[in-house]
BAFI-3210 file (N, C-alpha, C; in Angstrom, 3 decimals, decimal comma, padded with zeros to 6 digits):
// residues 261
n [1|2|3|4|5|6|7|8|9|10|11|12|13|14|15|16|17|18|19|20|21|22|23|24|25|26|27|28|29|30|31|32|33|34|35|36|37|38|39|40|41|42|43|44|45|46|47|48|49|50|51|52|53|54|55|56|57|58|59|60|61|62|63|64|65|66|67|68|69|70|71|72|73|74|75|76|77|78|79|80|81|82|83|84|85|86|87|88|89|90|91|92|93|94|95|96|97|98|99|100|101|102|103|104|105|106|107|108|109|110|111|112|113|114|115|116|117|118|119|120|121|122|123|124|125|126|127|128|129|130|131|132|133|134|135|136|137|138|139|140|141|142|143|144|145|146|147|148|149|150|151|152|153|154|155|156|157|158|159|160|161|162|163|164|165|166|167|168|169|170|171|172|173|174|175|176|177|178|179|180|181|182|183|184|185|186|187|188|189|190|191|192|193|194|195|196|197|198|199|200|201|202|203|204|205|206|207|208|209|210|211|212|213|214|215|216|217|218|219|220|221|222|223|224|225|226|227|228|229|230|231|232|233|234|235|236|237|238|239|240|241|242|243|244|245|246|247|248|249|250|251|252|253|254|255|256|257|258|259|260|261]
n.u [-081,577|-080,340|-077,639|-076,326|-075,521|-074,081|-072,059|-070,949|-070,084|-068,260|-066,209|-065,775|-064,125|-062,211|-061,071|-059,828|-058,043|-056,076|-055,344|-053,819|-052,027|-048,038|-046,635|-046,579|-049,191|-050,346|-052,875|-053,119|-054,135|-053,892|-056,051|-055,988|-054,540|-050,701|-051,117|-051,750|-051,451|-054,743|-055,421|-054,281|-052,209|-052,170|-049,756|-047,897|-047,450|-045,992|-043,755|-043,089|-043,478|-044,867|-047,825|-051,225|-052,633|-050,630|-049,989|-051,894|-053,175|-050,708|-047,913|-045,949|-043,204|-042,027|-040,618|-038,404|-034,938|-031,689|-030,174|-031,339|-031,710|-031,481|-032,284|-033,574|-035,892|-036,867|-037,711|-039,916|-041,346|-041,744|-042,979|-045,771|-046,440|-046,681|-048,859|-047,837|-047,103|-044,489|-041,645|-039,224|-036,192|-035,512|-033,671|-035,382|-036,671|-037,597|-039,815|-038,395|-035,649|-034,293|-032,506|-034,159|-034,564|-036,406|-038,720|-040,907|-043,603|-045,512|-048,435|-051,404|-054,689|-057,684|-060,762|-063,516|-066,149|-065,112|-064,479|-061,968|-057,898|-056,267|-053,527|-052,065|-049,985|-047,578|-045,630|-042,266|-039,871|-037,070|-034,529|-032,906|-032,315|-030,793|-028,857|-027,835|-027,229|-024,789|-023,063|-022,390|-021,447|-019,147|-017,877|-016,960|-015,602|-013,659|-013,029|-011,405|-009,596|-007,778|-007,531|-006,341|-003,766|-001,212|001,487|003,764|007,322|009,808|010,181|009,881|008,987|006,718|005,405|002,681|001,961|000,314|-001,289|-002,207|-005,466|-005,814|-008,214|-010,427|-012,196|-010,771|-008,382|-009,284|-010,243|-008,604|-006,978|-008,894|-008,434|-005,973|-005,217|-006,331|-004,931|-002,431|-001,621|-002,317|-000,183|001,477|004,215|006,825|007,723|006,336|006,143|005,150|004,524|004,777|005,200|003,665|001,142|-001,049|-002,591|-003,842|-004,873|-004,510|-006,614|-005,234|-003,077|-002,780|-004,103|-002,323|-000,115|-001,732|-001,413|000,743|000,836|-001,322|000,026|002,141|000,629|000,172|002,709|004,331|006,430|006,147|007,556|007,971|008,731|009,606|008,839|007,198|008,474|006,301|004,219|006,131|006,384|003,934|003,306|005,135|004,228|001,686|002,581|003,531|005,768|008,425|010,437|009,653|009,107|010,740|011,793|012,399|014,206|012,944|011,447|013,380|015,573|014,917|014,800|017,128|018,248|017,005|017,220|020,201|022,332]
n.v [015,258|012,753|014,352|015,140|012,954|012,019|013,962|013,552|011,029|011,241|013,249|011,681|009,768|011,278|012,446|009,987|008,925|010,928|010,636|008,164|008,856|009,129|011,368|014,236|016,211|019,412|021,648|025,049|028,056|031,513|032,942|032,557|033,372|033,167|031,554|028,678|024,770|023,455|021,044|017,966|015,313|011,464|010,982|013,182|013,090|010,174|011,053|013,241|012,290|013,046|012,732|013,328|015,234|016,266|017,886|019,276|022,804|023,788|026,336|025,471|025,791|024,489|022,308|022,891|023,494|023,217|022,980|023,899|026,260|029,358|031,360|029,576|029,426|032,367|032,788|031,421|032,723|035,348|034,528|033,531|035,755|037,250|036,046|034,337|031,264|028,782|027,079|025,159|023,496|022,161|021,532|019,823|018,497|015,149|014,212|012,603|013,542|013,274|014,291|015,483|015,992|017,944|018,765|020,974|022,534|024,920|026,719|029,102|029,134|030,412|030,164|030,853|030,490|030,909|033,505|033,508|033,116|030,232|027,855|025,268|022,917|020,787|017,891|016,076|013,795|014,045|013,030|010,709|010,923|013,708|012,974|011,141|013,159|014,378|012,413|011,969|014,430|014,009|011,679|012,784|015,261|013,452|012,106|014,315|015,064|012,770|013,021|015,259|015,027|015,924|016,029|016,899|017,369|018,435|021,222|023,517|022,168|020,366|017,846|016,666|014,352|013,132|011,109|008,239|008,295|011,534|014,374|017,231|017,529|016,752|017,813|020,424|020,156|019,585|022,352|023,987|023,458|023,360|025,950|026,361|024,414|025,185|027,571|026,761|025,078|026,995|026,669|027,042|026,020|023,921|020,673|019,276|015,921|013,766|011,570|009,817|009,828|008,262|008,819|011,724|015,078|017,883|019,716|019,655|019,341|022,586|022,907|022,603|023,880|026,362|026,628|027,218|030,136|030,565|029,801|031,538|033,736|033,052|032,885|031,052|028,812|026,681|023,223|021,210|017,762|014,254|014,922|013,613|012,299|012,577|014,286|016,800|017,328|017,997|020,097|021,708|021,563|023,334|025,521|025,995|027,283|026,006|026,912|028,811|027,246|025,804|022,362|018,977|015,747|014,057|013,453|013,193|014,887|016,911|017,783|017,882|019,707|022,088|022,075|022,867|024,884]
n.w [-042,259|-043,398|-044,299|-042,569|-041,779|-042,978|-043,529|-041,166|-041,003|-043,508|-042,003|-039,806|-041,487|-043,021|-040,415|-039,249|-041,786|-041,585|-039,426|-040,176|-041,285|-042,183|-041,471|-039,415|-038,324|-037,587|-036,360|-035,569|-033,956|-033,992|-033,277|-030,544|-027,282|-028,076|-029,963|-029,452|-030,269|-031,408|-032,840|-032,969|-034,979|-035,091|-035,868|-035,439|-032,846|-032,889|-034,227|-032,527|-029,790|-027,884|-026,310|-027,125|-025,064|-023,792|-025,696|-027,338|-026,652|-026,384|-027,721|-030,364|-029,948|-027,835|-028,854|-029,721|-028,683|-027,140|-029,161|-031,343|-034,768|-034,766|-036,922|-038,104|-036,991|-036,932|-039,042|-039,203|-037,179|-038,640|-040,776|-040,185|-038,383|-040,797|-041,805|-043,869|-045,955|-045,132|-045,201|-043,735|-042,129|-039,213|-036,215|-034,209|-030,934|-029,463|-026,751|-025,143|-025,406|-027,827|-030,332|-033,630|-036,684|-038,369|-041,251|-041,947|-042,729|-043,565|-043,654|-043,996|-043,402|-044,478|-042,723|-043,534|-042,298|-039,622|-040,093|-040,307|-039,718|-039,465|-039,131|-040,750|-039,695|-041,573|-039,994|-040,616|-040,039|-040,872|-040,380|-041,094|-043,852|-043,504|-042,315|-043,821|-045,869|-044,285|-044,287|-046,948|-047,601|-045,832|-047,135|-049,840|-048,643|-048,033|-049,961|-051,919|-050,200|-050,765|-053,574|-053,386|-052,683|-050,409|-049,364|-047,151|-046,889|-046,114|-043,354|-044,676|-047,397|-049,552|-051,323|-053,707|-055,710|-058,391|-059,440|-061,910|-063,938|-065,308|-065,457|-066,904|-064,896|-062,671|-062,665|-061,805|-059,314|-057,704|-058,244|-056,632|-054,132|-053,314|-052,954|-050,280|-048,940|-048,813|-047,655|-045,474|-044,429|-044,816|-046,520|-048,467|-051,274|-053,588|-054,703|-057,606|-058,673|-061,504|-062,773|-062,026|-063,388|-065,991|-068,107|-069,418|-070,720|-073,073|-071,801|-069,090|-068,875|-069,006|-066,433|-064,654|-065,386|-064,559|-061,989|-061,039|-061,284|-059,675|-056,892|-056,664|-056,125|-053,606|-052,450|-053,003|-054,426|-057,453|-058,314|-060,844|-061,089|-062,099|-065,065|-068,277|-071,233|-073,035|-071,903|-072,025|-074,823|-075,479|-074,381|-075,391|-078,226|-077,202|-077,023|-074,812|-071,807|-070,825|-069,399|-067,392|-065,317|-063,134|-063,218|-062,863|-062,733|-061,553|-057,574|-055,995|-057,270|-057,343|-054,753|-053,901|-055,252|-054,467|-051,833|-051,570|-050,130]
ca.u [-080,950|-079,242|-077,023|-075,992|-075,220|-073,246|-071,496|-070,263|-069,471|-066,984|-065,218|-064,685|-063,203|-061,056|-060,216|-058,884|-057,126|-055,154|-054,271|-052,793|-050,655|-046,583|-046,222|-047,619|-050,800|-050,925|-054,050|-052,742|-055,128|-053,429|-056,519|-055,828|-052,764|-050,024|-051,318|-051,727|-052,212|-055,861|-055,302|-052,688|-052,531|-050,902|-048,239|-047,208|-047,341|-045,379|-042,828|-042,418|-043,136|-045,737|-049,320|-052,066|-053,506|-049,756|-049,604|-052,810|-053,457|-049,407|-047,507|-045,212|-041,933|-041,849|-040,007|-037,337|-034,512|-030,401|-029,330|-032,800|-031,144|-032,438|-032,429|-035,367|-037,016|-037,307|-038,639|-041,383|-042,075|-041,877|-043,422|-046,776|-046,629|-047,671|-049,800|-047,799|-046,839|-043,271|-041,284|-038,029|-035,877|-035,497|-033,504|-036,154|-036,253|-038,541|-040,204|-037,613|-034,575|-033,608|-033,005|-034,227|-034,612|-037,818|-039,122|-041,809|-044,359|-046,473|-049,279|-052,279|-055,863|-058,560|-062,423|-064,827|-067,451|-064,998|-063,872|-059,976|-056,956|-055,494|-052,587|-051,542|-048,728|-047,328|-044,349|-041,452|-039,077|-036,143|-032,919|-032,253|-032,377|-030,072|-027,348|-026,973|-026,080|-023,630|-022,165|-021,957|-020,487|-017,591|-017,578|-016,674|-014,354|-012,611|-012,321|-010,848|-008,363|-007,415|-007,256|-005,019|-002,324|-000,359|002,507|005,058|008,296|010,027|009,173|009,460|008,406|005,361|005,276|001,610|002,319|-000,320|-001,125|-003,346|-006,018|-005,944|-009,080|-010,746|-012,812|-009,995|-007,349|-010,247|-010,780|-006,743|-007,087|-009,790|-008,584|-004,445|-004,592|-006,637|-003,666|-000,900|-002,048|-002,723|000,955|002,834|005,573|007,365|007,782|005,446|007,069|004,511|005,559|003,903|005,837|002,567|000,204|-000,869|-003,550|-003,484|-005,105|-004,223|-006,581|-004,970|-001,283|-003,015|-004,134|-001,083|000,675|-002,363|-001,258|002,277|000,087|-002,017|000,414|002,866|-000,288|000,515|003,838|004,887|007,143|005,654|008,373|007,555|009,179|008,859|008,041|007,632|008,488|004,985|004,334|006,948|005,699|002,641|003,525|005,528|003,221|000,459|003,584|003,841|007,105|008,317|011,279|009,004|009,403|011,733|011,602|013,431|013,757|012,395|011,609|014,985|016,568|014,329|014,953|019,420|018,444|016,261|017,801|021,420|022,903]
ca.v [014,323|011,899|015,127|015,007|011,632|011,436|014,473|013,214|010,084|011,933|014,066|010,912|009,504|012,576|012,603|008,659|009,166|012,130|009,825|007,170|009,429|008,828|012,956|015,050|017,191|020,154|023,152|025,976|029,292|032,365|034,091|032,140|033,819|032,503|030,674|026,855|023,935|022,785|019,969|016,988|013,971|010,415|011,164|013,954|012,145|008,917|011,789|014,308|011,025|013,151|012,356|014,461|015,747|016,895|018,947|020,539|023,823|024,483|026,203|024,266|026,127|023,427|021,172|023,630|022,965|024,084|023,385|024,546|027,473|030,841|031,156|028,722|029,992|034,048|032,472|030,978|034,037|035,906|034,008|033,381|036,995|037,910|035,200|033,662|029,903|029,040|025,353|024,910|021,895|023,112|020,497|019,898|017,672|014,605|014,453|012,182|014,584|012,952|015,620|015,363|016,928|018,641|019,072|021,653|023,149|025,774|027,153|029,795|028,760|030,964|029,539|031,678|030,624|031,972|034,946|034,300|032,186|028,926|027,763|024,248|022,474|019,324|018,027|015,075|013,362|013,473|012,514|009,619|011,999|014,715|012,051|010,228|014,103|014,647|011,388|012,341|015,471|013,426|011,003|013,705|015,772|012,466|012,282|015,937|014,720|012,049|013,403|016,196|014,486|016,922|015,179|017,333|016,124|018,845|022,105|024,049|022,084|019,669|017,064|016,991|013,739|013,116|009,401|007,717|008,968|012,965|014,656|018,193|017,710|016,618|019,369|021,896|020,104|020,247|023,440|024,145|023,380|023,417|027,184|025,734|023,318|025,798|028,212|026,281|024,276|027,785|025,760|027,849|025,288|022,682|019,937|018,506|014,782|013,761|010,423|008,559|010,264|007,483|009,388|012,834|015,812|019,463|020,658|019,191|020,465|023,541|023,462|022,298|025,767|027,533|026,050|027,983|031,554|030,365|029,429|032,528|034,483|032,373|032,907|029,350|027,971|025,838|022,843|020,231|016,597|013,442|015,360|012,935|013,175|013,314|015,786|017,674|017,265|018,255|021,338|022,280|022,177|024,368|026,814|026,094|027,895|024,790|027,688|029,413|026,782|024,311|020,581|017,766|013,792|012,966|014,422|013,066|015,594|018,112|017,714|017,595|021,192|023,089|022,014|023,152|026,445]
ca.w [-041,304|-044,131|-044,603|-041,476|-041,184|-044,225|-042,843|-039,268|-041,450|-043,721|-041,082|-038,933|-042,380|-042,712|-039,217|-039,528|-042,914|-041,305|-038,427|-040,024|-042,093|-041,619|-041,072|-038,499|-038,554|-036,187|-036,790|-034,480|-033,714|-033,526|-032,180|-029,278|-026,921|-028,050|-031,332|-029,382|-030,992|-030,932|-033,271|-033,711|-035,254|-034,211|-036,420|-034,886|-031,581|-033,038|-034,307|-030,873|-028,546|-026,875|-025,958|-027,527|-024,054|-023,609|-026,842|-027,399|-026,260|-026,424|-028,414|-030,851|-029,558|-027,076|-029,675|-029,858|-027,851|-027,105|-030,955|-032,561|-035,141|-034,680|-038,071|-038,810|-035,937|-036,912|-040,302|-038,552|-036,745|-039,469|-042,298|-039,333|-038,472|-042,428|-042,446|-044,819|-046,410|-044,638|-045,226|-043,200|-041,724|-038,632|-035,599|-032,727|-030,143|-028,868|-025,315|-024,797|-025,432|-028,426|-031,991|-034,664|-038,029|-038,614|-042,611|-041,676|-043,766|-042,548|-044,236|-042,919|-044,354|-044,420|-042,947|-044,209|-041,093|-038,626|-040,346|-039,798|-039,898|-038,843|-039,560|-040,681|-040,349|-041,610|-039,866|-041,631|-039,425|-042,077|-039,531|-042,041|-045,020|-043,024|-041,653|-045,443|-046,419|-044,087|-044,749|-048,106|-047,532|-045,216|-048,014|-050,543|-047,834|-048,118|-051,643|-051,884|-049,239|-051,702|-054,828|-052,911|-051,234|-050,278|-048,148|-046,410|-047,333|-044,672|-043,070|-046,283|-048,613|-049,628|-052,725|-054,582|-055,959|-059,654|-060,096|-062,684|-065,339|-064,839|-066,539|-066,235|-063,324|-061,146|-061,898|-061,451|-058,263|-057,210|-058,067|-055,934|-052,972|-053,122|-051,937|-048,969|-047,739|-048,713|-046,997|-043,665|-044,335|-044,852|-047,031|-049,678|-052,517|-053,701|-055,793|-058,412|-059,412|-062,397|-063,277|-062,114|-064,370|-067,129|-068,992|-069,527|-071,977|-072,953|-070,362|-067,891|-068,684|-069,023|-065,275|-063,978|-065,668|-063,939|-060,654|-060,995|-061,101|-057,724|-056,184|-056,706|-055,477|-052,075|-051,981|-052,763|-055,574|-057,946|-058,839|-061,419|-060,671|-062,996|-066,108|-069,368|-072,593|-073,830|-071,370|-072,287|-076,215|-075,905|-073,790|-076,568|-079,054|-076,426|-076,690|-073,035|-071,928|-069,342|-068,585|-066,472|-063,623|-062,405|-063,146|-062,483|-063,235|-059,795|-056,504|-055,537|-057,961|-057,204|-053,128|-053,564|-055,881|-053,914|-050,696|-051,627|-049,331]
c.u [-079,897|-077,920|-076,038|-074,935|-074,346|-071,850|-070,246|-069,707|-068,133|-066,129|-064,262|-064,073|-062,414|-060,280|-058,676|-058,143|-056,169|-054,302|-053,910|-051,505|-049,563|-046,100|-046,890|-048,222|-050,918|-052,151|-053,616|-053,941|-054,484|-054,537|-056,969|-054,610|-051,916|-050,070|-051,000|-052,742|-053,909|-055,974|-054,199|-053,043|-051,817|-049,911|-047,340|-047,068|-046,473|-043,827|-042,181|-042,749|-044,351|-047,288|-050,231|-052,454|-051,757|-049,153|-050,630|-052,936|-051,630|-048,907|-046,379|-043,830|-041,746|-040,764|-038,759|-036,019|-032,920|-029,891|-030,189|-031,683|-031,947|-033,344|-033,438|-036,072|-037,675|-038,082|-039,839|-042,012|-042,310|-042,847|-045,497|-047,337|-047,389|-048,335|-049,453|-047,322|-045,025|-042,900|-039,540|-037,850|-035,379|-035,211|-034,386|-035,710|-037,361|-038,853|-038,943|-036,109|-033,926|-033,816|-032,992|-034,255|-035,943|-037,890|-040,604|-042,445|-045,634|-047,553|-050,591|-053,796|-056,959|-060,181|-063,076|-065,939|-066,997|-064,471|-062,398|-059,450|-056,716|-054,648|-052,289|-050,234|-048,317|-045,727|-043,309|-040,424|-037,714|-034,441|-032,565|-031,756|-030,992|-028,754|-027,136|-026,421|-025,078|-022,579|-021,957|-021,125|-019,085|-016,862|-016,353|-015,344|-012,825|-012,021|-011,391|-009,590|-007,698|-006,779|-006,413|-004,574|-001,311|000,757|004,051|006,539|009,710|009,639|008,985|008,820|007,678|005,364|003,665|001,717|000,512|-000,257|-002,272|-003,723|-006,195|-007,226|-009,569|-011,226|-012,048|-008,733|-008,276|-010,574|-009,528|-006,954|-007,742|-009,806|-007,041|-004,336|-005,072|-005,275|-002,786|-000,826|-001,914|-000,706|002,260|004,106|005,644|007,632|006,862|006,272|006,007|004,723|004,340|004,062|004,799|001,353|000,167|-001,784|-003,586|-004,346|-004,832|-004,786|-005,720|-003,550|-001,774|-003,220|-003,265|-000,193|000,046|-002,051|-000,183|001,346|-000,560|-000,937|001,846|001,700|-000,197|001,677|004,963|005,453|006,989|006,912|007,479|008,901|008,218|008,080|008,619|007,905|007,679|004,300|004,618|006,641|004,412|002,254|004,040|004,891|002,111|001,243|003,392|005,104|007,934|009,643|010,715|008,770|010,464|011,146|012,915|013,131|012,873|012,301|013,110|015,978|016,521|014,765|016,879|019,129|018,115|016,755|019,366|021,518|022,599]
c.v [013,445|012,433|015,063|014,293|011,332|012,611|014,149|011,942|010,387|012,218|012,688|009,917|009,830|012,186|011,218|008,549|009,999|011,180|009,125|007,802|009,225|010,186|013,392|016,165|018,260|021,188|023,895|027,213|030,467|033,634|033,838|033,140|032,966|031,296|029,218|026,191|023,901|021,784|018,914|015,681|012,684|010,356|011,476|013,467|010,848|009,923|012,201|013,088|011,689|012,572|013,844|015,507|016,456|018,038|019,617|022,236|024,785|025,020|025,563|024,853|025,336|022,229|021,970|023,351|023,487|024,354|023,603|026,340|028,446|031,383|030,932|029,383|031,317|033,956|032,309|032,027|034,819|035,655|033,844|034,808|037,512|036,856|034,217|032,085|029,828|027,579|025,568|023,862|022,285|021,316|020,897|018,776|016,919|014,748|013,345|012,663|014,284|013,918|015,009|016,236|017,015|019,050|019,704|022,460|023,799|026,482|028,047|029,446|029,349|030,077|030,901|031,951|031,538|033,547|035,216|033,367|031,197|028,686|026,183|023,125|021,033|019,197|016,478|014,767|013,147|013,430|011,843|010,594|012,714|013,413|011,652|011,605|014,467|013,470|011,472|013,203|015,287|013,068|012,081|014,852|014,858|012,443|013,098|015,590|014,154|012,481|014,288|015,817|014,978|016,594|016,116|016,742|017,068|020,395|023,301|023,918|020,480|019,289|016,952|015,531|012,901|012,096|008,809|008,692|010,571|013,409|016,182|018,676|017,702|017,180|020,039|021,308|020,404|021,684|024,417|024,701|023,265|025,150|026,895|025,398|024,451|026,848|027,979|025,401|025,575|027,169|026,967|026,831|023,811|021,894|019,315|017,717|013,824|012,168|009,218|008,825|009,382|008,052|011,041|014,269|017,039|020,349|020,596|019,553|021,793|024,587|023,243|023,589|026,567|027,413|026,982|029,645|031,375|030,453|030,796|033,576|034,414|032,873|031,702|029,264|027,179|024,759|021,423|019,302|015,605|014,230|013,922|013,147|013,340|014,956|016,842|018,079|018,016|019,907|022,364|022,946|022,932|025,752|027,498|026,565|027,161|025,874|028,677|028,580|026,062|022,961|020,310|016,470|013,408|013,655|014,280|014,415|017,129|018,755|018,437|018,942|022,288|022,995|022,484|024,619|027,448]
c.w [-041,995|-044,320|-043,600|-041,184|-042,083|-043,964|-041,680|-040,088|-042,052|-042,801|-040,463|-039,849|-042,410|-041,494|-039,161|-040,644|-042,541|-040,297|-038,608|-041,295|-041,272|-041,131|-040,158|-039,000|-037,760|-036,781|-035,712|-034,634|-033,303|-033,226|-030,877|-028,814|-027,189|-029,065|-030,842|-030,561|-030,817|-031,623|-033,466|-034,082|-034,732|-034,916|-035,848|-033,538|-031,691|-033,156|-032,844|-029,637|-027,275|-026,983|-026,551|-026,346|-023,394|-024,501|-027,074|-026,033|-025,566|-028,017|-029,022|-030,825|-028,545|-027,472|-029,970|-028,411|-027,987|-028,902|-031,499|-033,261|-035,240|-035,863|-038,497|-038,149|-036,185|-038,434|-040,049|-038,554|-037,906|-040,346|-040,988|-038,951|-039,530|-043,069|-044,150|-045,013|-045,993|-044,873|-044,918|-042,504|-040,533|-036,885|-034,079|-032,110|-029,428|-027,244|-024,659|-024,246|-026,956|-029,854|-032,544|-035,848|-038,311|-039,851|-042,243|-042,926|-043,109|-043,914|-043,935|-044,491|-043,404|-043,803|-042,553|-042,886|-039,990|-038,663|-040,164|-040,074|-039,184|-039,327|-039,226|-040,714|-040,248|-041,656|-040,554|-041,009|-040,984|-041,449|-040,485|-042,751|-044,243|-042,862|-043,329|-046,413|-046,134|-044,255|-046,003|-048,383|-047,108|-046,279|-049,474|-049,964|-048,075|-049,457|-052,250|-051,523|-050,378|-052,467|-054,414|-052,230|-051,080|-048,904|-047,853|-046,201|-045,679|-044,086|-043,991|-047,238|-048,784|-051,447|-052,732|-055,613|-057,444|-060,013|-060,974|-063,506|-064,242|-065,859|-065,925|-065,244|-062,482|-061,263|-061,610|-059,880|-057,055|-057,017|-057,043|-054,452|-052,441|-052,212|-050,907|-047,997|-048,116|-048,109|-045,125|-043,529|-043,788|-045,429|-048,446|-051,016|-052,655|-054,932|-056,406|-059,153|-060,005|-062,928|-063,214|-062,679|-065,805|-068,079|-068,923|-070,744|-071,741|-071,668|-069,009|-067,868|-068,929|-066,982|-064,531|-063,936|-064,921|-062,718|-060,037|-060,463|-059,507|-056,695|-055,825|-056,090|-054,067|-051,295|-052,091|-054,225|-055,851|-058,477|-059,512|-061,686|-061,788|-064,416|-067,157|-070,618|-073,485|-073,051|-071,951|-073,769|-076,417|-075,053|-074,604|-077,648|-078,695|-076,632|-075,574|-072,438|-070,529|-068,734|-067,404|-064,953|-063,834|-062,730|-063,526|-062,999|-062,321|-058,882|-055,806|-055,471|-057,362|-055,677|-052,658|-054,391|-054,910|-052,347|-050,133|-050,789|-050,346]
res [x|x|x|x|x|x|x|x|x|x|x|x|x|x|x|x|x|x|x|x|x|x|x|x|x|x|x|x|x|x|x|x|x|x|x|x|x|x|x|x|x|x|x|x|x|x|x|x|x|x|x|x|x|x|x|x|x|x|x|x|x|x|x|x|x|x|x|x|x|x|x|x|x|x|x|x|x|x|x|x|x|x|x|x|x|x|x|x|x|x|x|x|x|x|x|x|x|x|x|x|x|x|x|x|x|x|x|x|x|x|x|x|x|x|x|x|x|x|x|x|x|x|x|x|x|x|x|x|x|x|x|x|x|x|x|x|x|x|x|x|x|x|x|x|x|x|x|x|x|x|x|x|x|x|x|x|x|x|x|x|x|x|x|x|x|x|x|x|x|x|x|x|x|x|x|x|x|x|x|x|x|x|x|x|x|x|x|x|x|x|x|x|x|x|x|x|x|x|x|x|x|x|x|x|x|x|x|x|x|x|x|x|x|x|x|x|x|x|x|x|x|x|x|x|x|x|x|x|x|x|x|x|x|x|x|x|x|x|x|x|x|x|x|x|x|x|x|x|x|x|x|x|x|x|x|x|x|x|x|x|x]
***
């Protein structure tokens, strides 16, 4: 009897430790039709906004909704199908209507008494999480923008204009993303004006030369504007061959050359 009692004590420990977890709890039965819930916790109810006596004995495609990706979804199926361990982020939607971002973790656990599977899953409201990446990703889109300012001077041709400390990361990032815009601009000559470049190292007049090759791959004429005379020094000594493009004092110069009949 003490066994018992120490028993029914645990569980309804368990049970209350599960429910004041911040994640949701479901136990599903797939040798029910249709693998419904038969368990949830108030997590999962603070999460999907529903009522327990509205979620048991459904299944949890209910939370799926117009932008749910297929994608996650044939994982599910799939990974539940072979009884196996599945974790995807997967956008559902509250009883309310409102989406969210779903951090799902699925798992199938054996009990021995009934001879079969269940399947548990613990769900993770991570909208915050998801929005501070795509704002990162903007953030970073933006940066890109930046660092490539690629300003259309007229319908030919587009200055690239190189200001401040230059270092390897951020020609490799120019680089990166210049056949992008020249591409979408269609402009036959790019003028690269260097005159506001205060820091500078070999790699970096190295990727500037590699810029000429990309950009002849395009179709576009690489012109270098504002060259200095360390520049020009230190190009020298790379046994950089500056006759292989065009430069000028200034885009001025460069504009009254390349613009002539």
């Amino acid at each position: 009897m003490e066994d018992i009692v120490e028993d029914y004590i645990f569980n309804k420990l368990l049970e209350k430790a599960v429910d004041h977890t911040r994640v949701g709890v479901t136990i599903t039965d797939p040798g029910q039709p249709d693998n419904p819930i038969i368990y949830a916790n108030k997590g999962f109810e603070h999460i999907t906004g529903y009522h327990r006596s509205e979620i048991l004995g459904r299944n949890c495609r209910f939370l799926q909704g117009e932008r749910t990706q297929e994608e996650q979804v044939n994982q599910l199926r799939q990974a539940i199908s072979n009884e196996e361990s599945v974790a995807v982020t997967v956008l559902n939607y509250r009883k309310s209507g409102e989406a969210f971002w779903n951090e799902l973790h699925i798992d199938p656990i054996y009990v021995e008494e009934k001879g079969r599977y269940y399947f548990i899953g613990i769900q993770k409201d991570v909208s915050d999480k998801k929005k501070a990446e795509e704002d990162l990703t903007t953030s970073m889109n933006e940066v890109i923008a930046l660092s490539t300012p690629i300003v259309p001077l007229t319908d030919d041709i587009s200055v690239l204009p190189l200001i401040g400390n230059m270092d390897r990361d951020r020609i490799a990032l120019i680089s990166n993303h210049i056949a992008e815009k020249m591409t979408a601009l269609k402009h036959k000559k790019l003028i690269v004006e260097l005159s506001g470049l205060i820091d500078f190292d070999e790699e970096v007049i190295r990727g500037i030369y590699r810029l000429n090759d990309l950009l002849q791959l395009l179709g576009t004429e690489l012109i270098i504007a504002g060259i200095s005379p360390e520049f020009a020094m230190r190009s020298a000594r790379m046994q950089v061959n500056l006759d292989s493009i065009q430069s000028f004092s200034s885009v001025k110069a460069a504009l009254e050359k390349v613009q002539q009949p």
